[in-house]
GUMIGU-316635 format. One record per residue (C-alpha): residue number from 1; chain; x, y, z. Coordinates in steps of 0.001 Angstrom, whole numbers, plus 524288, in hexadecimal, padded with zeros to 5 digits. Layout:
BEGIN
<pt><n>NUM</n><chain>A</chain><east>X</east><north>Y</north><up>Z</up></pt>
...
END
This chain:
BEGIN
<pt><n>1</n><chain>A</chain><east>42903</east><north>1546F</north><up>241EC</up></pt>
<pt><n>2</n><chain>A</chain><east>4349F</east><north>14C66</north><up>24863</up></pt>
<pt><n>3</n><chain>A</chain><east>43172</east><north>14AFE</north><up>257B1</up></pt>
<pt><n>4</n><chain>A</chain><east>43CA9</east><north>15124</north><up>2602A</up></pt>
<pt><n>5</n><chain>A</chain><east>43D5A</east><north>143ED</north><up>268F1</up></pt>
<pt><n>6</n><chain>A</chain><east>448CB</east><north>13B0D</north><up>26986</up></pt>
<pt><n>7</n><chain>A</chain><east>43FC8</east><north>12E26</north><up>2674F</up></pt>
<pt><n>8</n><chain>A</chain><east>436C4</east><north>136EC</north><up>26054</up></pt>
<pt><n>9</n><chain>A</chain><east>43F61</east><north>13BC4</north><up>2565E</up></pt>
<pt><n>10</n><chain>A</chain><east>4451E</east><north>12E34</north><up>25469</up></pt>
<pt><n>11</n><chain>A</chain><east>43A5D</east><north>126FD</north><up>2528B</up></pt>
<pt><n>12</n><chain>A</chain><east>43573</east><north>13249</north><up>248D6</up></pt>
<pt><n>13</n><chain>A</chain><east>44292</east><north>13251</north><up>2414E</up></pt>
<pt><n>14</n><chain>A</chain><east>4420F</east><north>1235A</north><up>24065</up></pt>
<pt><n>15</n><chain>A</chain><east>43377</east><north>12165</north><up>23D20</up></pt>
<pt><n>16</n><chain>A</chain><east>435F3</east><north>12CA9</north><up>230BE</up></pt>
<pt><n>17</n><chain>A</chain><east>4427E</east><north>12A9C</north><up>22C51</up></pt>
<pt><n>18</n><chain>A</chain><east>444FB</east><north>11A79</north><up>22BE0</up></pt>
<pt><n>19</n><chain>A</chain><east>4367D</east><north>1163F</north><up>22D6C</up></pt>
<pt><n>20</n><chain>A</chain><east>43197</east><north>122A6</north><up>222BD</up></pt>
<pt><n>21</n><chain>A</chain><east>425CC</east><north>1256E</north><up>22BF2</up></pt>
<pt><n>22</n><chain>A</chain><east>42010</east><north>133CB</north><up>228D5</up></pt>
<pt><n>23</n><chain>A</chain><east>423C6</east><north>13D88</north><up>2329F</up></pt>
<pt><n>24</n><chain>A</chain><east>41405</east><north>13F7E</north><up>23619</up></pt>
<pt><n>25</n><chain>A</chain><east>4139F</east><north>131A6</north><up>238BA</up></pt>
<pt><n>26</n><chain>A</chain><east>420BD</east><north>12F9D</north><up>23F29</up></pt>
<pt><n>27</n><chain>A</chain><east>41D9A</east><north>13A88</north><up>24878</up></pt>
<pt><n>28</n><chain>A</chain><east>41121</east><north>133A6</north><up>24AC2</up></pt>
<pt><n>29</n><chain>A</chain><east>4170A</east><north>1279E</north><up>25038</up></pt>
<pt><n>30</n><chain>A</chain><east>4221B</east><north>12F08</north><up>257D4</up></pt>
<pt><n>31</n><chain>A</chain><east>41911</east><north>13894</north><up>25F7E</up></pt>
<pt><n>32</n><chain>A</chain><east>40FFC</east><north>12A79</north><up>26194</up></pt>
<pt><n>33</n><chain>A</chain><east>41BA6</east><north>1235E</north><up>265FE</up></pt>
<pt><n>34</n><chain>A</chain><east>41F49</east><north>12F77</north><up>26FDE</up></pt>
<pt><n>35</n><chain>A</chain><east>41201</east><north>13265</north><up>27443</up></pt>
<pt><n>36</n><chain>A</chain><east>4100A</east><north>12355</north><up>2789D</up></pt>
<pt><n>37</n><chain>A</chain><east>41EFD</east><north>122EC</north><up>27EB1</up></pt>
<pt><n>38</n><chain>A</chain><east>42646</east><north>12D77</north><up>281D4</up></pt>
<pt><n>39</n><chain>A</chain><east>4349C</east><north>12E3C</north><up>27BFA</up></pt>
<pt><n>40</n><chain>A</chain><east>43A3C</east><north>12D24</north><up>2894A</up></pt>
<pt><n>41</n><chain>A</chain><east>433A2</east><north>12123</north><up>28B15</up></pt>
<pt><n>42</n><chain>A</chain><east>43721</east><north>11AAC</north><up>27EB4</up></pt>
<pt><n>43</n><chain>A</chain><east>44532</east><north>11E2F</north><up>2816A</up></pt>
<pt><n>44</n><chain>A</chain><east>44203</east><north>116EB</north><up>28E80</up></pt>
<pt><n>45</n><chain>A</chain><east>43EB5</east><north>10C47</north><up>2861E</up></pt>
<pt><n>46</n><chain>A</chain><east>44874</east><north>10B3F</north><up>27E39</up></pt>
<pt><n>47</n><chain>A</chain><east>444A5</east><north>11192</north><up>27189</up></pt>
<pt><n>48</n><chain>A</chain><east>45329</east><north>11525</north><up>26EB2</up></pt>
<pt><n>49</n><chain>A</chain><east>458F0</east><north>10688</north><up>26FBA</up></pt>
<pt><n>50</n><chain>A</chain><east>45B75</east><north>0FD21</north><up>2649E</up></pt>
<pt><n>51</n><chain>A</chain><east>45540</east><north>0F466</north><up>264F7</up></pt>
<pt><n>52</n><chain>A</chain><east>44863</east><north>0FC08</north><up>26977</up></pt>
<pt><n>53</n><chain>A</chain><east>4416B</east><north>0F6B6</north><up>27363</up></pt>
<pt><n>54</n><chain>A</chain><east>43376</east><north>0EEE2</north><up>26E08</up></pt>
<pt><n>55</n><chain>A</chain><east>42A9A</east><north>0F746</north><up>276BB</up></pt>
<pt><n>56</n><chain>A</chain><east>431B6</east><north>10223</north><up>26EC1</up></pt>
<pt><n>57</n><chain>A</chain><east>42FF2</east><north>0FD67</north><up>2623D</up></pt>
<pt><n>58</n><chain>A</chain><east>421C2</east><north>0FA98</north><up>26695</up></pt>
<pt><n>59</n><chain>A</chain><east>42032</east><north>10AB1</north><up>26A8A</up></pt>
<pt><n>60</n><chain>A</chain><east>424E5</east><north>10E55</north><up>25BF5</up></pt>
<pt><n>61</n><chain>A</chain><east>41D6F</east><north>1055E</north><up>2539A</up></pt>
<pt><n>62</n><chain>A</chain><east>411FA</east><north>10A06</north><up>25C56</up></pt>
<pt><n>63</n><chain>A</chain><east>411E8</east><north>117F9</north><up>25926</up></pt>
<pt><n>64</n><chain>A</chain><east>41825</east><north>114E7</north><up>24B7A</up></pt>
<pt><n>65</n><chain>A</chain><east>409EF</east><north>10D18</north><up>24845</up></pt>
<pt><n>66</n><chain>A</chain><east>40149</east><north>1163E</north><up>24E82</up></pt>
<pt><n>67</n><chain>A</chain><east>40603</east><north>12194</north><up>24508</up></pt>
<pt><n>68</n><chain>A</chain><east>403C0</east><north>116EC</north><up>2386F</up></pt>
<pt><n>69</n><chain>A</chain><east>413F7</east><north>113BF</north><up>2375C</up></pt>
<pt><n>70</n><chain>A</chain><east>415A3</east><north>10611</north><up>232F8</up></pt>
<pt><n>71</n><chain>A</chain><east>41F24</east><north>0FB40</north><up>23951</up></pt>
<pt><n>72</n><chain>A</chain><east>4287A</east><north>0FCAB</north><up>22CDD</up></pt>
<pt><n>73</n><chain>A</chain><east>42A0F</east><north>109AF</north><up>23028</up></pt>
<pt><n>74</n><chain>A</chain><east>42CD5</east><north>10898</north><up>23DD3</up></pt>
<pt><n>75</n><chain>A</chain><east>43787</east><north>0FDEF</north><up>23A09</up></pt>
<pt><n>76</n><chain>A</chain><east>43CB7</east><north>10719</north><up>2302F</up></pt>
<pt><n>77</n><chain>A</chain><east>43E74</east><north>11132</north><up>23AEA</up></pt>
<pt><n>78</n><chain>A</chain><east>44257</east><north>10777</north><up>24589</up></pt>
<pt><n>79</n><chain>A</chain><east>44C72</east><north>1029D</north><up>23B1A</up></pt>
END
């Protein structure tokens, strides 16, 4: 199931749709990323600005590896 939060949801919708993570999995890494950083937090951070900031980047791949998604798929998404 698609989480209701802003980052949440986007980083769902990206993982699944342009990095073709599972839901199961891509739900995985969102609730990871979320439970280590709260959303307001990585809005804080700047999680919505282009580029994103490294630490950022760092917080994604982070809960992306820890539910078994690859690099290539977090490009994909990221992409």
């Amino acid at each position: 199931e698609r989480p209701a939060g802003l980052v949440a949801g986007a980083f769902y919708d990206a993982l699944t749709t342009k990095g073709g993570v599972t839901p199961g999995v891509a739900r995985c890494a969102t609730d990871d990323l979320i439970a280590t950083t709260p959303e307001a937090d990585l809005l804080a951070m700047g999680i919505a600005s282009t580029p994103r900031p490294e630490p950022v980047n760092e917080l994604l791949r982070q809960a992306g590896f820890r539910c078994g998604i690859t690099q290539a798929q977090l490009d994909a998404a990221a992409g």
